[in-house]
Each structure stands twice: as C-alpha cells, then as structure tokens.
N, C-alpha and C positions, 0 to 999 in steps of 0.2 A: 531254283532262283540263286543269283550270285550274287553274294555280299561283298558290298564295298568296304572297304575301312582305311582310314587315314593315319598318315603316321604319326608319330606323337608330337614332333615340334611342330608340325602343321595345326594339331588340333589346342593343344597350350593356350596362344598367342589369342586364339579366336575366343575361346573361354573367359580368357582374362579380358578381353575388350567387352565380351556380352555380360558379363559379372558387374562389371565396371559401371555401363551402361545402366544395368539395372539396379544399381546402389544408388547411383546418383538421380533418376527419376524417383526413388524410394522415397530415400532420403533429405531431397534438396525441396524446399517450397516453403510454405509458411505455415507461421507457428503461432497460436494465440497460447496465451499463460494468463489465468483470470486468480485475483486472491481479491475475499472479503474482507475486508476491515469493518471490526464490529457487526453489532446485531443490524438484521434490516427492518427501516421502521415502517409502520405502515402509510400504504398512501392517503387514505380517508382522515381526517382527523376530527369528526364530528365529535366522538366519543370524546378528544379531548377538550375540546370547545365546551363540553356537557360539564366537564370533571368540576369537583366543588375546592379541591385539596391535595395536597401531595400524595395523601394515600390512594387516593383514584388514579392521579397522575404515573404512580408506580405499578398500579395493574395496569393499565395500559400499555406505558409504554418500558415498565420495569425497569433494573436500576439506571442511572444515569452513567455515563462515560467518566464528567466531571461535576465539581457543586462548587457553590460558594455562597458563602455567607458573611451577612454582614449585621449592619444594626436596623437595617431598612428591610431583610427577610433573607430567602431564598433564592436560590438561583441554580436550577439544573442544563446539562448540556448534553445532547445527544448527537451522535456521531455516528453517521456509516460511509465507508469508502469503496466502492468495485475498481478495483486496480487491474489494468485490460493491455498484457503488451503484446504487439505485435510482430513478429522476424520472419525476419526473409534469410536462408539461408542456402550457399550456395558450398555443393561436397567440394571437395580437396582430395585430389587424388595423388596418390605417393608412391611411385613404384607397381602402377596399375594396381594399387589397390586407394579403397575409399574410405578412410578410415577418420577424418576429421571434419568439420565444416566452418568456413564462415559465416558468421553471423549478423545483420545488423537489426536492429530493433527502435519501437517506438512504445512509451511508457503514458498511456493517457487514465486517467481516477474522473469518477464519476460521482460526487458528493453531494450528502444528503445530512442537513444540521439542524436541527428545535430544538430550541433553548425555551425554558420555561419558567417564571418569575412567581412568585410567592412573597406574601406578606409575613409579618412575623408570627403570626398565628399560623402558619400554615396553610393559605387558601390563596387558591389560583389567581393573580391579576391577570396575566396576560401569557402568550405567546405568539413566535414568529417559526417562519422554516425560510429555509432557503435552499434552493437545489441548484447545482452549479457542475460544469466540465472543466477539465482543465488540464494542461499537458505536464506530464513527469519529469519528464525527458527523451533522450534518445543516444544511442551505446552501441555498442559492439563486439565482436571477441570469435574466438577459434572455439570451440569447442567440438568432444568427443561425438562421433553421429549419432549416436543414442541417446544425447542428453536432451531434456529442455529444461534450460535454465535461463534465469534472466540476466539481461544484459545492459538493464539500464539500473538508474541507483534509485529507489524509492524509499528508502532510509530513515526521509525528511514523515514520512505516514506510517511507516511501519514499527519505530523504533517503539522500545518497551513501555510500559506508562511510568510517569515521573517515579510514582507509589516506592516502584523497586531501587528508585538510586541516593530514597532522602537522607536514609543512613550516611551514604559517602557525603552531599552535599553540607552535612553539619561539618564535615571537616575540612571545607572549601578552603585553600589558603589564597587565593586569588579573591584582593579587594573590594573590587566594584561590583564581584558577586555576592560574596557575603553581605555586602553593604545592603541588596537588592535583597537578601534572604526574606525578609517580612511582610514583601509585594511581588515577589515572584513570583509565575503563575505553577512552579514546579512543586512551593511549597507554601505558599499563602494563602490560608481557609478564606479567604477573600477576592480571590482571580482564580478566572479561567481564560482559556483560553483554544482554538482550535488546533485542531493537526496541522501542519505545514507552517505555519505560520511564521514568518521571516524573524529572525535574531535581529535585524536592526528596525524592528517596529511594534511598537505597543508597548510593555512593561516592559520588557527586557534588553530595552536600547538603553535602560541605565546600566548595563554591566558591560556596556561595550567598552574600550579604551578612546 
C-alpha cells in the first residue's frame, strides 16, 4: 500500500480552519447562570396558618430576612429571589484562532415575599405572600471563551444587607440622609422594606434632593 502525505503549508491552513470551526460550534450558543437569593420558602403554608406565635413562626419558616417593630407589635419579612440569565454568545475569531466571545444577555428574578404580623405579645394576626416575575435587565460584553459570567447588573437584589454598612451610615454627612436616619428602612427598628425597591419610593424619597 502507498501512503499519501501532504505537505505542510497545505495541511496548516486546513487545520486552522477545522480547529476554528470546532471552537466556535463548542463554544458559541447559550448560557443560563441561575443564583439564589436567600433561603427557599415553602410552597404549602398550612403549617403557618396553624402557628399560634413567633416562635412557631421561626420553626417554620426560621429566621426572617428583615423585622420591625413598633408600639402595635411585630412585623417579620421573608425574602427569596432565583435570579435566571440568559446569553447568547457568538466566538470571535482573531488570527484563525477563537479565543474571545460576544455576549448578550437577559436578567429576569423570580420573587417569592411573606411577611408576618404579630401583636405585642407575640401571637400571630395575620399573614400575606406574594409571588411575582420580573425583568433585571439586559447587557452585554466580550468576554474570555471560557468564562461565564454575567452581563447584566443585578446589584439592585444582590447587594449586601443594610446590617454591614450601619457603622458607615452613622457618619453620613449628606443631610437629607441623616435627617432620614430614624425612618430609614436601612436603620430604623421600625421599617422594612423589599429588595429592589426604587430610591425615589416609599421611605427613602425623603433623602432624595
């Protein structure tokens, strides 16, 4: 039998375009990126419907997100978020090689909130839920073909809880926040408030300018 073989600038060229080829089918299609925000609660709420007090209310649904207190009782708030984004990315070839990609992306959260009301003794009045969808956003960018990363901004769900910044806020020199310090929902044992919640709505349209 006689062996063929090709010479080397012939065989190169062909290489780098099936290499090519095969990076970019790899590489190039869509990407889901899922993050939980907080604990998930349960769907059934008979158990709470049963509860007599907040200390049932805590095995159940164990500690709260957020509280608040007043002269009228209690007030717990429960928070979970599935943050779901979606990219389509297309390689970027450089020199017959595949080495980066375009990306564009959609940011949609899937929200789940019970909030639970207490007297000042401690005993159940009431509770509500609400379950709700709602879009993030939607972004873009270059990125390394190896990576998955997200491309839109969910900043407004993700950011850290108030708890870690009260220290800095005691030293707010900015007026209409200070002013706001003793109803603010970041530091007032008296307000809560949801994740995303807009800056110029509810409490904190008083430290607007």
């Amino acid at each position: 039998m006689r062996a063929f073989r090709l010479s080397q600038p012939l065989c190169e060229p062909a290489a780098r375009r099936y290499l090519s080829a095969f990076l970019a089918l790899l590489f190039a299609g869509c990407t889901t990126i899922q993050r939980d925000i907080g604990a998930e609660l349960p769907e059934n709420l008979d158990a709470l419907s049963a509860a007599q007090d907040y200390r049932e209310v805590l095995d159940i649904l164990g500690p709260p997100r957020d509280l608040a207190v007043s002269e009228h009782g209690l007030t717990f708030l429960y928070e979970n978020a599935r943050l779901v984004e979606r990219q389509v990315g297309i390689s970027i070839e450089i020199q017959d090689y595949s080495l980066l990609k375009a990306v564009v992306g959609r940011g949609d959260a899937d929200r789940d909130a019970i909030i639970v009301h207490f007297d000042r003794e401690g005993r159940l009045l009431a509770h509500s839920r609400k379950q709700w969808s709602e879009l993030i956003g939607r972004g873009g960018g270059i990125q390394f073909i190896l990576a998955m990363l997200p491309v839109t901004d969910h900043g407004i769900l993700t950011s850290p809880e108030t708890a870690h910044t009260w220290g800095a806020q005691l030293l707010e020199a900015d007026l209409p926040i200070g002013l706001n310090r003793g109803s603010s929902p970041d530091t007032s044992p008296g307000v809560i408030e949801l994740r995303g919640t807009p800056w110029h709505a509810g409490q904190r349209s008083l430290e607007l300018r």
